[in-house]
N, C-alpha and C positions, 0 to 999 in steps of 0.2 A: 695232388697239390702238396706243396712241401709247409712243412707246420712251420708256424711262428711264434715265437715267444717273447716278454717284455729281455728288454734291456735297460737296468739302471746304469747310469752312467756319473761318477762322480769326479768331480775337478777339483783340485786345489793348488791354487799359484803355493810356487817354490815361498820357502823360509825367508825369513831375512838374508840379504846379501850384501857379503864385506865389500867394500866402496871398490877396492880395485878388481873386483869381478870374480874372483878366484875359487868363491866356492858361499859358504854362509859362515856368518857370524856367529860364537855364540849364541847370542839368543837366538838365533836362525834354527840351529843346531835342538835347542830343546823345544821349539818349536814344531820342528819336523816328528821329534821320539814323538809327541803329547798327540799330534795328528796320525801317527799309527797307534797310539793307543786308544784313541778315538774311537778307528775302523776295528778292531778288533775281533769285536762280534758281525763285521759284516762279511758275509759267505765273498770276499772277493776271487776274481781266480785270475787276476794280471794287474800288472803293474805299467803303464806307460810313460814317457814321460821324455821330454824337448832334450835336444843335445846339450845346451848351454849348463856348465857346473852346478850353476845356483839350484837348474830343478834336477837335473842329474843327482848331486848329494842329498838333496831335499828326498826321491825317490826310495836313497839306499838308505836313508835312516829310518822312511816312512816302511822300507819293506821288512829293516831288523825286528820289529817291532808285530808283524805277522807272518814268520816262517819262513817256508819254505815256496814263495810265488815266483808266477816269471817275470821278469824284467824285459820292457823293451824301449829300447832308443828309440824315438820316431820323429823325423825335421817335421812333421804335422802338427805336435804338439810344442814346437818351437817358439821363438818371440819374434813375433812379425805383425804389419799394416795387412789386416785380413780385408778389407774392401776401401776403397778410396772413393768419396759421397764428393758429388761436385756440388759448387759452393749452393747455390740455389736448392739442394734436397736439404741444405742444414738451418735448423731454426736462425731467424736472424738476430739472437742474441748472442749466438756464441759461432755463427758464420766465419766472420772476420778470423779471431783466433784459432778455430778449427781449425780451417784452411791454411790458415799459416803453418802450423803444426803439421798439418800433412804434407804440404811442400817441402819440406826438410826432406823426406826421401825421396829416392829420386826414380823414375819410370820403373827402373831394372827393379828394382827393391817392392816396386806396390806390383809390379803383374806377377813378380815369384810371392808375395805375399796372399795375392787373391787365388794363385792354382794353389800352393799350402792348406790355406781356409777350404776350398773344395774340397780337397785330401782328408782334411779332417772332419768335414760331412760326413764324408762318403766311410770314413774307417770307423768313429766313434762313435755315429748315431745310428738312433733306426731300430726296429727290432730285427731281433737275431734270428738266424736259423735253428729250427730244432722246438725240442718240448722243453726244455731246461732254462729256467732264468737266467741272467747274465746279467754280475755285478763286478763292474770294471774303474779302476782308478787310472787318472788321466792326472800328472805333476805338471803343468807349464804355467804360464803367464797370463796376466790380465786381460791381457788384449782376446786373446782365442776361448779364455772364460767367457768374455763380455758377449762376443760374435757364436757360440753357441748356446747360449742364453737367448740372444735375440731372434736366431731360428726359433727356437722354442717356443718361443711367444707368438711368432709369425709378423714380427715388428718390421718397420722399416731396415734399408740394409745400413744404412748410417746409424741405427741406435746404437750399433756395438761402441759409440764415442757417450764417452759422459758416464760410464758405470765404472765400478772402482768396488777391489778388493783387498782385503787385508791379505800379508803373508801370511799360510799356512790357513786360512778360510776355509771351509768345503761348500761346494754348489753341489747338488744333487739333479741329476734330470730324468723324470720314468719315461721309456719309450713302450710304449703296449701295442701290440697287432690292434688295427682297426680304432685306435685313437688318437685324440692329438696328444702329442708332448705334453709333458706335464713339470714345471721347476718344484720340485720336493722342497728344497732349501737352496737359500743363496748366501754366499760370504758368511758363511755360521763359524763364530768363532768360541763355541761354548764350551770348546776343550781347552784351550790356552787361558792362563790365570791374568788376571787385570791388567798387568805389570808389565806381557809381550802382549797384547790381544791386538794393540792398532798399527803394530808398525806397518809401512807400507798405505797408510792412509794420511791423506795432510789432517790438522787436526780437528776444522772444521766437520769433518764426517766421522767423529770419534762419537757416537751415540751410545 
């Protein structure tokens, strides 16, 4: 039988990002050193992380920050609609608007966005092969936080709507042989000082 081992698995949506897409802000920018400085003491041994610049640069700042790791590009960890909840699975207080929201994209954009979400099942979670623990950083966006979060939990497929994370956050999640998922931490933002800690959230969730 081939041995198994845990897999931590940690997320964090990209930095802040400059309005016309091109890469991060400033504070994006020190946001990103302060969450490698963060991980520093953690045994990682990869870096992953969505084609689009904002977690692409978020990534290379988050990796200056711990040596010598590998990089990889993955459209898995991208930003995309990881499942489309028809309107009846959504609570009916926020049905109506959900649903409108999700109609903005259009077929093409939700079936590449739900093989995406399976892609990044099937490559980020789970335990790993071998005797060795596995502690892996995952840079993308909100949306694919939210929807491996909800795996996690073993929630409905629609919860991945309605959760919200700060730029530069870390979610944790323990994967162990022979348990369930476990969320270590969510949106922790106890590296970044008061001043960046909420951008990326409106401000009613600024706690």
């Amino acid at each position: 039988m081939t041995a198994s081992a845990t897999r931590f698995l940690y997320l964090a949506r990209h930095a802040e990002a400059a309005p016309e897409g091109a890469g991060l802000t400033d504070v994006g920018r020190r946001q990103a050193v302060l969450l490698g400085r963060r991980l520093r003491e953690t045994p990682l041994t990869a870096i992953h992380h969505g084609p689009l610049p904002r977690a692409e640069e978020t990534a290379e700042l988050v990796g200056e920050q711990l040596g010598a790791l590998p990089r990889y590009r993955s459209e898995a960890a991208g930003d995309y609609i990881p499942d489309t909840p028809a309107h009846e699975e959504l609570p009916p207080t926020v049905a109506g608007p959900w649903t409108e929201f999700l109609n903005r994209f259009s077929v093409e954009e939700r079936e590449t966005g739900s093989a995406l979400a399976a892609s990044a099942v099937e490559t980020f979670t789970g335990p790993v092969s071998g005797d060795e623990p596995r502690h892996e950083l995952v840079v993308t966006h909100t949306f694919l936080i939210s929807w491996l979060v909800r795996a996690a939990m073993d929630a409905p497929n629609w919860r991945w709507m309605g959760m919200n994370h700060a730029n530069a956050g870390l979610t944790v999640i323990r994967y162990a042989p022979d348990r369930p998922a476990t969320v270590l931490l969510f949106n922790d933002t106890g590296h970044l000082p008061a001043d960046i800690r909420w951008t990326g959230l409106p401000p009613e969730l600024r706690v």
